[in-house]
PLY file of the C-alpha trace (Angstrom):
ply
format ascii 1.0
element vertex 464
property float x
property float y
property float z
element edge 463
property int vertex1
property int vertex2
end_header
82.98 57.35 -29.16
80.85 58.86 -26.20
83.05 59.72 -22.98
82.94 58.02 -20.30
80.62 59.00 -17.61
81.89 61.26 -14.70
84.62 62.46 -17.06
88.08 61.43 -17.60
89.73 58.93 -20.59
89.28 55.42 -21.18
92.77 54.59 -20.76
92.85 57.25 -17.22
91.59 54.89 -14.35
88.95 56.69 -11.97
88.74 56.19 -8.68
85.78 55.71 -6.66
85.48 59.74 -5.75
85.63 60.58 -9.22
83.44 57.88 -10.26
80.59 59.58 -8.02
80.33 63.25 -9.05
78.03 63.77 -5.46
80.17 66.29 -2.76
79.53 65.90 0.68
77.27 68.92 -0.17
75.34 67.01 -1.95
75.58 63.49 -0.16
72.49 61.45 -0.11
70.42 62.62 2.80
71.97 65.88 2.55
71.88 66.20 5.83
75.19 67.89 4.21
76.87 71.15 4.21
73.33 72.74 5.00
71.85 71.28 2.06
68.56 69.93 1.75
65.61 72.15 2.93
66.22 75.79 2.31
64.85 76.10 6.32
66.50 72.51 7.70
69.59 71.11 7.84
68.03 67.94 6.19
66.86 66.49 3.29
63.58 65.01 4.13
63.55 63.31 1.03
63.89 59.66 2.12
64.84 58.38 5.53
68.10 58.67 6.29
70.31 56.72 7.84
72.27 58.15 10.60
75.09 56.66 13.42
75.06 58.39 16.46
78.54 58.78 18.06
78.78 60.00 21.79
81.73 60.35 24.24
82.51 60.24 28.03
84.87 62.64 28.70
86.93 62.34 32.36
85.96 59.72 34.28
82.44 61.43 33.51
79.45 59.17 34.42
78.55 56.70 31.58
74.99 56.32 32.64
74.66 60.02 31.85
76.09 59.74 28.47
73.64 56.66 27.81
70.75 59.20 29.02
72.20 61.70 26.27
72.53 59.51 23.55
68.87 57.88 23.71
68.01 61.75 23.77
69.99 62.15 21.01
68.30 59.16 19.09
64.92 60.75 19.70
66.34 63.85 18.12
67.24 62.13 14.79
64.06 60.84 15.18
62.04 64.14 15.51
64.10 65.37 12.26
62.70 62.63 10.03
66.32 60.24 9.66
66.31 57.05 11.00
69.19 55.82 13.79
70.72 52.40 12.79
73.42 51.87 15.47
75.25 54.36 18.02
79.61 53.80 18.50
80.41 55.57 22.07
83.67 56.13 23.88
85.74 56.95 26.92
88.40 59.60 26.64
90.04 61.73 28.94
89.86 64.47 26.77
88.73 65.62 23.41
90.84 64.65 20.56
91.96 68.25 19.21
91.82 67.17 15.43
88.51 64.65 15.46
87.20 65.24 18.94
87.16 60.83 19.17
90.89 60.40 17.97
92.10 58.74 14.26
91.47 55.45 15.49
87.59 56.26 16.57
87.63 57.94 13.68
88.09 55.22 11.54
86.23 52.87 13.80
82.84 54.84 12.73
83.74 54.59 8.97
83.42 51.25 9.05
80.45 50.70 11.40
78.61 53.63 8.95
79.76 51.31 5.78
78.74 48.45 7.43
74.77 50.07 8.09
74.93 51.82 4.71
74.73 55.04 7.01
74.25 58.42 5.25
75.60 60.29 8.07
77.44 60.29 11.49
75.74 62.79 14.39
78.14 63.29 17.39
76.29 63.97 20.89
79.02 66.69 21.39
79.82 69.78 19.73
82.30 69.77 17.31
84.56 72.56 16.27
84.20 73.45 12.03
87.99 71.97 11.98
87.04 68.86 14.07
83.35 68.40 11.58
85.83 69.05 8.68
88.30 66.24 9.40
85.94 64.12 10.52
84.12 64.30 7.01
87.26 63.61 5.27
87.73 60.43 7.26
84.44 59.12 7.45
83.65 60.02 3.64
80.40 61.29 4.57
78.62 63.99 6.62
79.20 64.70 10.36
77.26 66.44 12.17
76.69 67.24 16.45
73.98 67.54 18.05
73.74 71.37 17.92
72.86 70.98 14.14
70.08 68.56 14.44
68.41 70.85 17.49
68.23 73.57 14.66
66.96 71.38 11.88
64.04 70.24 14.38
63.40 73.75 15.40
63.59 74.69 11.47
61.13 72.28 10.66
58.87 73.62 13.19
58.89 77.54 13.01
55.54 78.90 11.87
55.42 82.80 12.73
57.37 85.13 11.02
59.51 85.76 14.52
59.99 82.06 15.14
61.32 81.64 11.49
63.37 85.00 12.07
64.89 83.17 15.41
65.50 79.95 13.69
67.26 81.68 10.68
69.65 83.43 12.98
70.87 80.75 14.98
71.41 78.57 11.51
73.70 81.25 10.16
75.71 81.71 13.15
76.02 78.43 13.12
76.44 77.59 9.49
79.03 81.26 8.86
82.06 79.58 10.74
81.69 76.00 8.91
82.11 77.85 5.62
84.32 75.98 4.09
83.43 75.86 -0.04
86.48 74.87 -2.44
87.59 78.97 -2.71
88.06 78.92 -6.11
88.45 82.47 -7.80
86.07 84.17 -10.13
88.19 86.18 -12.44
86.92 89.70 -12.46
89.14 91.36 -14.73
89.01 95.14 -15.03
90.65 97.66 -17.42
92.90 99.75 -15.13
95.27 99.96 -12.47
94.43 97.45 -9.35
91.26 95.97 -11.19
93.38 93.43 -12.91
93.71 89.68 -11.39
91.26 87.48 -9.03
88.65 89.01 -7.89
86.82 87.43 -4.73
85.94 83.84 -3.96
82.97 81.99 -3.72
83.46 81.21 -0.17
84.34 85.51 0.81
80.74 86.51 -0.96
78.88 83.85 0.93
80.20 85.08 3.77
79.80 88.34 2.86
76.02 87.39 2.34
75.63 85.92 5.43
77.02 88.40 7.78
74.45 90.83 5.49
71.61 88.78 6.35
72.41 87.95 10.00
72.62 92.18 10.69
69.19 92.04 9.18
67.98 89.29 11.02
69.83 91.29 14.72
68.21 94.39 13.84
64.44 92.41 12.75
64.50 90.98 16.32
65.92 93.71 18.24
62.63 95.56 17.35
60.49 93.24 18.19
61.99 92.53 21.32
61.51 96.05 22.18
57.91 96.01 21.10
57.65 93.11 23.79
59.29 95.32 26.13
56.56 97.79 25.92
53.77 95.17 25.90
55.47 93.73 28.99
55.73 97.62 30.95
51.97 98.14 29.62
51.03 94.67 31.68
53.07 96.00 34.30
50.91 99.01 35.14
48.27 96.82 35.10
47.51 94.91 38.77
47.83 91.64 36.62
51.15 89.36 37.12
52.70 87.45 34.67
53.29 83.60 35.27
55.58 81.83 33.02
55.10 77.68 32.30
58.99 76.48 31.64
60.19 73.37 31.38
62.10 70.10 29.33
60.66 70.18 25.53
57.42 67.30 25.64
56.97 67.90 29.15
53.27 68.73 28.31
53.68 72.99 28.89
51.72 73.77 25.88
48.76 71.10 26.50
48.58 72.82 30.49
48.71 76.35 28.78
45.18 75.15 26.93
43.85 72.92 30.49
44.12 76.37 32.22
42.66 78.91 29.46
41.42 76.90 26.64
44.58 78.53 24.33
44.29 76.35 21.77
47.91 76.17 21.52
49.15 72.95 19.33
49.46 70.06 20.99
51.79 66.94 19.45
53.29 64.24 21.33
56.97 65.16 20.09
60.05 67.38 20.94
59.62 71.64 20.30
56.46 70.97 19.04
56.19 74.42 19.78
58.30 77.50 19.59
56.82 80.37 19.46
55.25 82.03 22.79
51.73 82.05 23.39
49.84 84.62 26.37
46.35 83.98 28.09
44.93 85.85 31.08
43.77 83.21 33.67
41.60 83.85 36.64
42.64 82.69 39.55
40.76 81.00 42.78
41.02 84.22 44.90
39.67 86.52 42.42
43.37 87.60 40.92
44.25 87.99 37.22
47.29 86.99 35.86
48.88 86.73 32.42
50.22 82.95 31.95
52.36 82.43 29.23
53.60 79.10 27.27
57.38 79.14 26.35
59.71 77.30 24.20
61.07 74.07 25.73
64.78 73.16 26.93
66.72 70.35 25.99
70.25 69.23 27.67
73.08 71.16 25.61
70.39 73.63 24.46
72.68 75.12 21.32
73.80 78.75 22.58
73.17 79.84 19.42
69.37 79.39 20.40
69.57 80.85 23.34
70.84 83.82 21.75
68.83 84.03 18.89
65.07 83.29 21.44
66.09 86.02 23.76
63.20 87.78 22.38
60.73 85.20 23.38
62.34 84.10 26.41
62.05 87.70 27.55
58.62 86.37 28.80
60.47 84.30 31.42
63.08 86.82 32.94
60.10 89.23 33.05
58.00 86.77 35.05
56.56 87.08 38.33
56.64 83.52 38.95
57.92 80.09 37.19
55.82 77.45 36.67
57.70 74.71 35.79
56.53 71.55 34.29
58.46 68.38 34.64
57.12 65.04 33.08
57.05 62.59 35.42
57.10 59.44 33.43
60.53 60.94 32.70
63.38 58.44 33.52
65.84 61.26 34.26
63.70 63.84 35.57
66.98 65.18 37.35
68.60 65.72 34.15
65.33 67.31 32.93
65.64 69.89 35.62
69.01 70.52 35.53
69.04 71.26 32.20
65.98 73.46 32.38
67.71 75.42 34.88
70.94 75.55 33.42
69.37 77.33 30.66
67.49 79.63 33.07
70.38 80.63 34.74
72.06 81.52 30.88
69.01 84.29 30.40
69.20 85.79 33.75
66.19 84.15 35.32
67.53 81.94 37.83
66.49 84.01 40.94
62.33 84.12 39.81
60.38 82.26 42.32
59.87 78.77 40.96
57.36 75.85 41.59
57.34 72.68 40.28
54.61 70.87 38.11
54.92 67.05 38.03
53.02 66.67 35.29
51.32 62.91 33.57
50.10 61.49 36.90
47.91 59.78 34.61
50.86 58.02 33.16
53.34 56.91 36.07
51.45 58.41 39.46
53.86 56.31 41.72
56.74 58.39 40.07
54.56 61.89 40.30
54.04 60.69 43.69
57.49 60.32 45.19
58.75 63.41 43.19
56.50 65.44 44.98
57.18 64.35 48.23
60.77 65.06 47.64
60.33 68.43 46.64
58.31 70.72 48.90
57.10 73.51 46.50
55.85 71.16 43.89
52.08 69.79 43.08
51.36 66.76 41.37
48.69 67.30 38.17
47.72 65.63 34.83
47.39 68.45 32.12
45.01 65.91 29.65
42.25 64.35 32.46
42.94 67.78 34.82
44.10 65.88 38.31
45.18 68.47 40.33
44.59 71.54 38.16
42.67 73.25 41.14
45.66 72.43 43.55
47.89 74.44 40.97
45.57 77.29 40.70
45.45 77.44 44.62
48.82 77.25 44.88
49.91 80.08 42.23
47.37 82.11 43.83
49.08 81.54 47.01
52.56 82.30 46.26
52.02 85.82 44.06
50.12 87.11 47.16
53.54 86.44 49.25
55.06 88.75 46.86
52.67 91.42 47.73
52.05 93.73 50.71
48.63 94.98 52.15
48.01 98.99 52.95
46.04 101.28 54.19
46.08 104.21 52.46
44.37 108.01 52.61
43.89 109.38 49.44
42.29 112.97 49.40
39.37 113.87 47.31
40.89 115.67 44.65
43.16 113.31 43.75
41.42 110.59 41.91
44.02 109.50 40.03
45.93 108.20 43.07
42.66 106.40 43.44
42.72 105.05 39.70
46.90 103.78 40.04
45.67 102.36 43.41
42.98 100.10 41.35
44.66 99.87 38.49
48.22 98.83 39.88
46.49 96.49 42.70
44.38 94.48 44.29
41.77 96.89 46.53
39.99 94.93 49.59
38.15 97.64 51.30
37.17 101.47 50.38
35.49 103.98 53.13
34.92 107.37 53.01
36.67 109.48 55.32
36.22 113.22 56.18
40.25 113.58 54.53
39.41 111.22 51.75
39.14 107.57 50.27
40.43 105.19 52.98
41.00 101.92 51.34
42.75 98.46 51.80
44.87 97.47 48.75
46.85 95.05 48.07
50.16 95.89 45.75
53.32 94.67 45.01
56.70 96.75 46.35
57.47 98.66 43.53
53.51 100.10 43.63
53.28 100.38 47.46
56.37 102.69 47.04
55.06 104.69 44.40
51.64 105.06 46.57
54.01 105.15 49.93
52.69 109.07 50.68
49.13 108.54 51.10
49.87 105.38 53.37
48.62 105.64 56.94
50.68 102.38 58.35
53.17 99.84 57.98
52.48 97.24 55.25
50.21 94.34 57.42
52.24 91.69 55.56
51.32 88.48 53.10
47.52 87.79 53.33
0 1
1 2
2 3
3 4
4 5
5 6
6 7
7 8
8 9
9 10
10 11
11 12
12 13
13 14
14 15
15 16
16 17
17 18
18 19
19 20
20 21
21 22
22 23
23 24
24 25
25 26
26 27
27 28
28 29
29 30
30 31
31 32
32 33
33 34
34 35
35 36
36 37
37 38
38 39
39 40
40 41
41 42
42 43
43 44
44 45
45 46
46 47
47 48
48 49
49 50
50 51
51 52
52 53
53 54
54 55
55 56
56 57
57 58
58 59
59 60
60 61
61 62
62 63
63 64
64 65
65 66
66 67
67 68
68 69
69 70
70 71
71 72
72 73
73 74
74 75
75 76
76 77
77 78
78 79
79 80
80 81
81 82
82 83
83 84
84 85
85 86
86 87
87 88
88 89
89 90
90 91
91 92
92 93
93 94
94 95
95 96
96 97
97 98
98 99
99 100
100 101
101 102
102 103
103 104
104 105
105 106
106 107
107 108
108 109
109 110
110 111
111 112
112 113
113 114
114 115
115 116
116 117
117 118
118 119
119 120
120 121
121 122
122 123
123 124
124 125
125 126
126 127
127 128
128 129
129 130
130 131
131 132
132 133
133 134
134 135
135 136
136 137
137 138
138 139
139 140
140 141
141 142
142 143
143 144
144 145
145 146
146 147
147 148
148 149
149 150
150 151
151 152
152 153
153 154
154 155
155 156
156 157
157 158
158 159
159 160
160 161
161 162
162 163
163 164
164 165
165 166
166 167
167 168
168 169
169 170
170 171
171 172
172 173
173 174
174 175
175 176
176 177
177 178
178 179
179 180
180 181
181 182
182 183
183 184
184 185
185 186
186 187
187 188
188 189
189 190
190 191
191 192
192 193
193 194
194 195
195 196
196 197
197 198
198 199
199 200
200 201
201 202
202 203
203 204
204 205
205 206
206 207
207 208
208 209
209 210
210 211
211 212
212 213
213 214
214 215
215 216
216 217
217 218
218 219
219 220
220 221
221 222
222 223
223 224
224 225
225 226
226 227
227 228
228 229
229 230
230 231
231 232
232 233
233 234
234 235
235 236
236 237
237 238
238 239
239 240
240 241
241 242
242 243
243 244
244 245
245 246
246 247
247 248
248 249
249 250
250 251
251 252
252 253
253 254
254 255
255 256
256 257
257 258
258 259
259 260
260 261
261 262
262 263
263 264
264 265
265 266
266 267
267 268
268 269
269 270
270 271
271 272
272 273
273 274
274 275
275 276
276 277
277 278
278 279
279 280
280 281
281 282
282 283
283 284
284 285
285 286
286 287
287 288
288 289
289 290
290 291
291 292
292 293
293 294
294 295
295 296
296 297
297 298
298 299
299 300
300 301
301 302
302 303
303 304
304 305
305 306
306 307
307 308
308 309
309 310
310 311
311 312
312 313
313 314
314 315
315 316
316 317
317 318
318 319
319 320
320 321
321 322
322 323
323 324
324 325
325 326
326 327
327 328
328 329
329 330
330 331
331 332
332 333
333 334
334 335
335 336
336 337
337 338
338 339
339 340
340 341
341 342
342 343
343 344
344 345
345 346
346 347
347 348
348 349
349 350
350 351
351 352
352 353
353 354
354 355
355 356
356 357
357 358
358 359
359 360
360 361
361 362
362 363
363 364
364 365
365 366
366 367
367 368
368 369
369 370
370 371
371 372
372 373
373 374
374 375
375 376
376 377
377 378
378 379
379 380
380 381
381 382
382 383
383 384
384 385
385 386
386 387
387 388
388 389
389 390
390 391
391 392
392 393
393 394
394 395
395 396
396 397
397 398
398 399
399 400
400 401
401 402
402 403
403 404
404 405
405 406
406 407
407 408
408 409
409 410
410 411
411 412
412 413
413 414
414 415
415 416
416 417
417 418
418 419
419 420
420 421
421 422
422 423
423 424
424 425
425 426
426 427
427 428
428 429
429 430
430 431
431 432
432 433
433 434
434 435
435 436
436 437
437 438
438 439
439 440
440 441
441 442
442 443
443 444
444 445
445 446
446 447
447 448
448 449
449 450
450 451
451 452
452 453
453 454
454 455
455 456
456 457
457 458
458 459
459 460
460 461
461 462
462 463
């Protein structure tokens, strides 16, 4: 007689876990224990079904965690699963065990039964115990947002850095949710301490991991120095560098190609791009600067991210000025800044001089209207028809020259190359000839005005 399927006996009755041989590993939709996609978190397979989950913690403010959750909902979205219904709560703290407390808990079993939902995603970030009992109650996967941020950015990796960066922040996320059954692989020896269990399953994917993550460190660490040096070689240069920041689908990238004709991709969805992209633009006045396109902020950008893009955001903290892009058809363009600059402040970049870019006046010009007028060092534009794209030009223009000062200085014939770093490091106005030497009119920023401060003949004559 055949056996029955699933193993066990005839007379042995099988419950519904043993009927269905699939692990949470495994589970359809896989968003799973990083299954699916060896890059993504998910199984793009079919469209899966997903609950959201979300929670106000302390009297916090509920519209907020609305805001959050239709975020959240876009996110799914972007990573290719389909949101069927969203369960959110008021607590005054997180649950310790389940973040949402047994009775939540169970709540969101039965709402996922009752959708046929392949998967719960929580808008907060769960701890690998609190993800663990949560799957054990729920029956199927759960997931925060954190892990759907890096399946989007997974999916969307192209150059070898950006897939570097991606790959980091998965397996520092992924190495303390390790949590395979242990069991041990007998390595039996012939001598003294060889005999017995040898290692588990779960201690050499670890093992693995923390092999390929040093890799990964030490891959990224020298490329971040090679931007380093590409960054000094720009500063000896009298070019600045201007950096376009701002809330992922803002429309940075699709400015980046209005201003220089980059050619970056352009898709109306969220991190559409990732990787950095530099064009020199010339400016109004004559000036040359170096404008780059960045990666763009969510709210609860995973830290992970942060950590792992340092190397790309290192084009922001080295920045001469922020340009940064805010969609005004947002209806939380608060949030959208706030978040932007939360993230800012987490790479050491707070402090840069900043201006703001409402951007799709096209769209909602009432809103790019008032948001303007609220903030004074702010221009309204629309990146696709080019509204305003001379009034941002003017206006960079305008505020790197108030970071510079304007000399005189008295360089002597014989030393040209005080003449060369004076025309290579700034901006010269005016040159005469002198019976001492070249008396010119340059314009430079502080650190080059001190390194040229003993062939100056006067004071700095301020901002021009």
């Amino acid at each position: 007689m055949d056996k029955p399927p699933y193993g066990g006996s005839d007379s042995d009755p099988i419950d519904d876990a043993e009927r269905n041989p699939i692990t949470l590993a495994e589970h359809r939709g896989a968003f799973g224990e990083f299954g699916g996609e060896s890059t993504g978190l998910i199984d793009r397979t079919f469209q899966e079904r997903i609950v959201l989950a979300g929670v106000t913690l302390d009297r916090g403010d509920s519209g907020a965690t609305e805001a959050s959750m239709d975020e959240l909902a876009r996110l799914v979205d972007t990573a290719g699963a389909d949101p069927v219904a969203r369960v959110v709560q008021t607590r005054d703290a997180p649950d310790r065990a389940t973040y949402v407390g047994q009775g939540k808990a169970h709540e969101l079993r039965n709402v996922s039964d009752s959708v046929d939902a392949d998967t719960v995603v929580f808008d907060n970030e769960l701890t690998p115990a609190q993800q663990g009992n949560l799957e054990e109650i729920l029956n199927r996967t759960a997931l925060d947002r954190t892990a759907v941020i890096l399946d989007i950015f997974a999916q969307n990796a192209s150059s070898p850095e950006g897939k570097a960066q991606v790959e980091l922040a998965q397996l520092r996320y992924r190495l303390p949710r390790l949590r395979r059954s242990g069991r041990v692989f007998s390595q039996q020896g012939g001598g003294i301490g060889t005999r017995g269990p040898g290692e588990t399953q779960l201690e050499v994917d670890r093992r693995r991991l923390m092999r390929r993550v040093s890799k990964l460190e030490k891959d990224l660490s020298r490329i971040r120095k090679n931007r380093s040096t590409q960054s000094k070689a720009r500063r000896r240069t009298s070019n600045r560098s201007v950096a376009i920041v701002g809330y992922t689908n803002a429309g940075k990238s699709t400015l980046l190609n209005r201003l220089t004709d980059a050619g970056v991709l352009v898709e109306d969805r969220l991190f559409a791009t990732l990787d950095a992209t530099t064009r020199r633009l010339q400016l109004p006045g004559g000036e040359a600067v170096f404008v780059s396109d960045t990666v763009g902020f969510v709210r609860k950008l995973p830290h992970q991210l942060v950590e792992s893009f340092k190397s790309t955001l290192d084009v922001v903290v080295d920045a001469d000025l922020l340009v940064h892009v805010v969609d005004a058809s947002d209806p939380d363009p608060e949030g959208s800044i706030a978040a932007v600059r939360s993230v800012l402040d987490e790479i050491k970049a707070g402090q840069i001089p900043e201006i703001f870019v409402f951007n799709k006046a096209d769209i909602a010009p009432d809103a790019a209207r008032r948001l303007v007028r609220r903030e004074p060092n702010s221009v309204l534009v629309s990146a696709v028809s080019g509204e305003g794209i001379d009034n941002l030009l003017s206006t960079i223009g305008r505020w790197l020259r108030q970071q510079t000062v304007v000399v005189e200085l008295l360089v002597p014939y014989d030393r040209g190359d005080m003449l060369a770093m004076a025309h290579r490091e700034g901006e010269v106005l005016a040159t005469n000839d002198d019976e001492a030497g070249w008396r010119i009119m340059v314009r430079l920023d502080e650190g080059s005005a001190g390194r040229l401060s003993n062939f100056r003949t006067d004071e700095p004559t301020g901002n021009k």
